[in-house]
N, C-alpha and C positions, 0 to 999 in steps of 0.2 A: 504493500500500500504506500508505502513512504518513499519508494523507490518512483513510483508512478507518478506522485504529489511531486516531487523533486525534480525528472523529468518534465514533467509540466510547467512548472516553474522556470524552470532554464529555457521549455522553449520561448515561453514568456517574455522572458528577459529579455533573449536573443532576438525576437523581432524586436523587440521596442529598442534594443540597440542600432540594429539595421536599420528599420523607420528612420531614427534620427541622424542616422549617417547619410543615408539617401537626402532627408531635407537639405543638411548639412549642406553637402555637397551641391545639392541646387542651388542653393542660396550664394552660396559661393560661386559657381557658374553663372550664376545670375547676375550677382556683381561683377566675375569678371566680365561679364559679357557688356552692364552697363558702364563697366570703365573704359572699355575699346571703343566703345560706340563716342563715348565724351573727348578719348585719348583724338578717333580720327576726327572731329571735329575742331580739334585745336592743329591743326596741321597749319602752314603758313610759307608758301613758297615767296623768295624773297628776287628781285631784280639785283643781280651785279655782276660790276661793270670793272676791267681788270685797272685801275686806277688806285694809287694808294692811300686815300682815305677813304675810300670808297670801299675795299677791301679792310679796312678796319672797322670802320662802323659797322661794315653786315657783320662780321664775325664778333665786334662786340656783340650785339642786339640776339645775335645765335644763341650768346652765352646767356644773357637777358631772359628770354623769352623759355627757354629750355629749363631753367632752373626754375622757370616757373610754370610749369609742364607744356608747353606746348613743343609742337616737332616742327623744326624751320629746313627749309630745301632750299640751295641756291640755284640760281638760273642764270650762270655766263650769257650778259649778251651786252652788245654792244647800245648807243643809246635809244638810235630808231627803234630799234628792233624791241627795246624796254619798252618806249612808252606804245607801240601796238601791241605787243602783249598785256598790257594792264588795260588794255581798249576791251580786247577779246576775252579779260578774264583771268588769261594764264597766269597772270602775276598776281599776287596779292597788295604788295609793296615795291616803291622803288626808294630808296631814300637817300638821293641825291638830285637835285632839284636846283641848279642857279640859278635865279631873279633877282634884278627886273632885265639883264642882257641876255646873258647867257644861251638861256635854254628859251627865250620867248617865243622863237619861232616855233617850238614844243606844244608851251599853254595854247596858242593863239588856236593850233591845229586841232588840238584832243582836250577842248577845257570841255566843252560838251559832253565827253564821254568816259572821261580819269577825271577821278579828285585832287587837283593840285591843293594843299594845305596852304592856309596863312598863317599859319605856327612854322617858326625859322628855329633850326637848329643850331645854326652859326651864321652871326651876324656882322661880322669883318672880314669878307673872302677878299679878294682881287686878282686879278687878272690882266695882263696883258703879253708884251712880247720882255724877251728878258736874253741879256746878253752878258759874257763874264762881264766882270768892274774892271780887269783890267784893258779894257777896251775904254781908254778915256777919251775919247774922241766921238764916241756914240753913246748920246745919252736921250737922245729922238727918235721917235718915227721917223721925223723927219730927215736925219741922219740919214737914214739908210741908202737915198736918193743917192747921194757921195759918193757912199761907201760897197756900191753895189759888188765892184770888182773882188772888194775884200769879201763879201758873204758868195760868193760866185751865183751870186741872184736868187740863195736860193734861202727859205725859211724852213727849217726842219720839224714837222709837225706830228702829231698822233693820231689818234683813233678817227678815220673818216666818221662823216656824221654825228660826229660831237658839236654842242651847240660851239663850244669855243672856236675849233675849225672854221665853221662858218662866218665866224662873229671874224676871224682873220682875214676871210674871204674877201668880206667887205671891208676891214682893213685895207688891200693889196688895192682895193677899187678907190675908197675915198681917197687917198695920199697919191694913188696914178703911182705905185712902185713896180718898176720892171721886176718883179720878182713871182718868184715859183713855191707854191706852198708844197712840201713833200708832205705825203699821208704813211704812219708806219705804226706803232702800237707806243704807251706810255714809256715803257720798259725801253724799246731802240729807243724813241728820244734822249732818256736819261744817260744811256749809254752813249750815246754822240756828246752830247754833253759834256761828258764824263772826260773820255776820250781828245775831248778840242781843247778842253780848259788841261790834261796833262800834259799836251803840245804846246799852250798856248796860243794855238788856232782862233779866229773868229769864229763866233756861230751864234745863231739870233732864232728863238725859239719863245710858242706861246705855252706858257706857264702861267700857273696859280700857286694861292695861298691861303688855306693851309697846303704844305707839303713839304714832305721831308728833306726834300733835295738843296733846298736853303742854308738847312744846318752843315749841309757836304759841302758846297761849294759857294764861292765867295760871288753870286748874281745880283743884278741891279734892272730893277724893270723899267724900261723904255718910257718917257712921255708920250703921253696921245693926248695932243694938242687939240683936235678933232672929237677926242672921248666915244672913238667907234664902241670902244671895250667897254665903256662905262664906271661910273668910279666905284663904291662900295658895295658888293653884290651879299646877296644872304642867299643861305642854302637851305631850300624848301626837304619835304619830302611827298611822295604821293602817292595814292594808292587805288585798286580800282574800285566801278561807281559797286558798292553798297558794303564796303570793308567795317564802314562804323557801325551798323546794324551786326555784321556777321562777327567781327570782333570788338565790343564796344570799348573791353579794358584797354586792349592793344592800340586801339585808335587814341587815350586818352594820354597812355605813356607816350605815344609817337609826341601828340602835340607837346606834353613838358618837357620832353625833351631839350636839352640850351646844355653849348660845351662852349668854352673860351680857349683863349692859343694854348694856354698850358695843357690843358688836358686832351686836348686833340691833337696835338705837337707830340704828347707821351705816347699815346695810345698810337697813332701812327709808329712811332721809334719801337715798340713792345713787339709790334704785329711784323714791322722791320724784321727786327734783328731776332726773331723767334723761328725755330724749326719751321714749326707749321704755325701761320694765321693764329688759329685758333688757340692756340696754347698763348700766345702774346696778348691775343684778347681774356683770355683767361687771367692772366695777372693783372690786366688794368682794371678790371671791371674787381677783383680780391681785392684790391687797395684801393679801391673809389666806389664801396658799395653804401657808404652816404650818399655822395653824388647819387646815383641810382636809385635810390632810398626815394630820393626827393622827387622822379622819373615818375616810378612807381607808385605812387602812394596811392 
């Protein structure tokens, strides 16, 4: 009899162990199932552009945005080819934006159809053409006119279809300079550069700032008499049309966003001289998660 009671009892047990293993286990399937479902809706493929602060920002924002769960993609591409893909969607984000020269011919085209933001991330850029200092005798645009023989007519330039490129364009047209804009990537530029100023060569190239290449080599940016280039630009960011409904937090950080020379000046030099990108952004964002703090909140 007691063997039977005892027996019964154990089967007892053992479902009601089972039962709640089985729950168990749904519920837990069930969460994981609702945290994949939440995890792919934080996805966020980002525009960039192989440019050195450009390349830092996105890998800061990777570090940003990941720690605070979401999953960020880049998409190499050049800048036309950004702002149609943020037309069509593919892009979530671009966050490199020069206004009011720069990139206007950009807004002018796809403001109907991308969010350019009025929130500026940095508010002191410039631009123009920039040649070593020890070229004391060119300190113009207007120089160049003179001195064509010495640059063998030609301006050494970067990424075709970059607003700046174009903004040179019409440089070469307002001053009427017999000169030849060369198209090649950021990287050859810096490298000619590099290259004329250990010869002491001439060479006359359109550059900005922020960027690192100031703290290497000893440059002086040209006067524009004309102000084709325009004087103080700010760098927007922008993203496509319905990103503030689809991410409202993401949208709220992009706009607080604001860096100064110091900290855009490091963060660039981190992402520099780091293995990979991300590991340099990794330590800027460790020692400036105040800054961040305040991004964030």
């Amino acid at each position: 009899m007691w063997r039977r009671r005892f027996s019964f009892m154990l089967a007892v047990l053992l479902i009601t162990v089972l039962t709640a293993c089985g729950s168990a286990n749904e519920e837990a399937s069930s969460d994981q199932s609702s945290g994949d479902s939440e995890e792919g809706s934080k996805e966020l493929v980002i525009g960039q552009i192989n440019w050195a602060e450009n390349i830092a920002v996105t890998n800061m924002w990777k570090v940003i945005l990941e720690d605070k769960g979401y999953s960020v993609e880049f998409n190499n591409l050049n800048m036309g080819t950004t702002m149609r893909a943020l037309e069509t969607g593919d892009l979530d984000a671009s966050l490199e934006i020069w206004l009011p020269v720069q990139d206007a011919n950009y807004l002018e085209k796809y403001q109907d159809t991308v969010n350019f933001s009025d929130a500026t991330w940095y508010d002191t850029a410039k631009v123009g053409l920039v040649v070593p200092a020890y070229l004391e005798e060119v300190n113009s645009v207007e120089d160049l006119k003179e001195h064509k023989e010495k640059f063998e007519g030609e301006i050494v330039g970067f990424d075709p279809g970059a607003g700046t490129m174009e903004v040179t364009e019409q440089l070469i047209k307002d001053y009427e300079l017999d000169y030849e804009l060369l198209s090649s990537s950021e990287s050859a530029m810096i490298t000619e550069i590099g290259e004329a100023i250990e010869n002491e060569e001439p060479i006359v190239a359109p550059l900005w700032s922020p960027h690192w290449v100031f703290s290497k080599y000893d440059l002086k940016f040209l006067e524009d008499p004309q102000n084709t280039f325009g004087g103080v630009e700010k760098i927007h960011h922008a993203t496509k049309q319905g990103f503030a409904d689809e991410y409202p937090d993401v949208s709220e950080w992009f706009k607080n966003w604001k860096m100064n020379d110091d900290q855009i000046g490091q963060l660039i030099e981190y992402v520099q001289d780091a293995e990979e990108p991300i590991n340099g952004a990794e330590k800027w964002v460790e020692e400036n998660q105040d800054v961040i703090d305040e991004w964030v909140k």
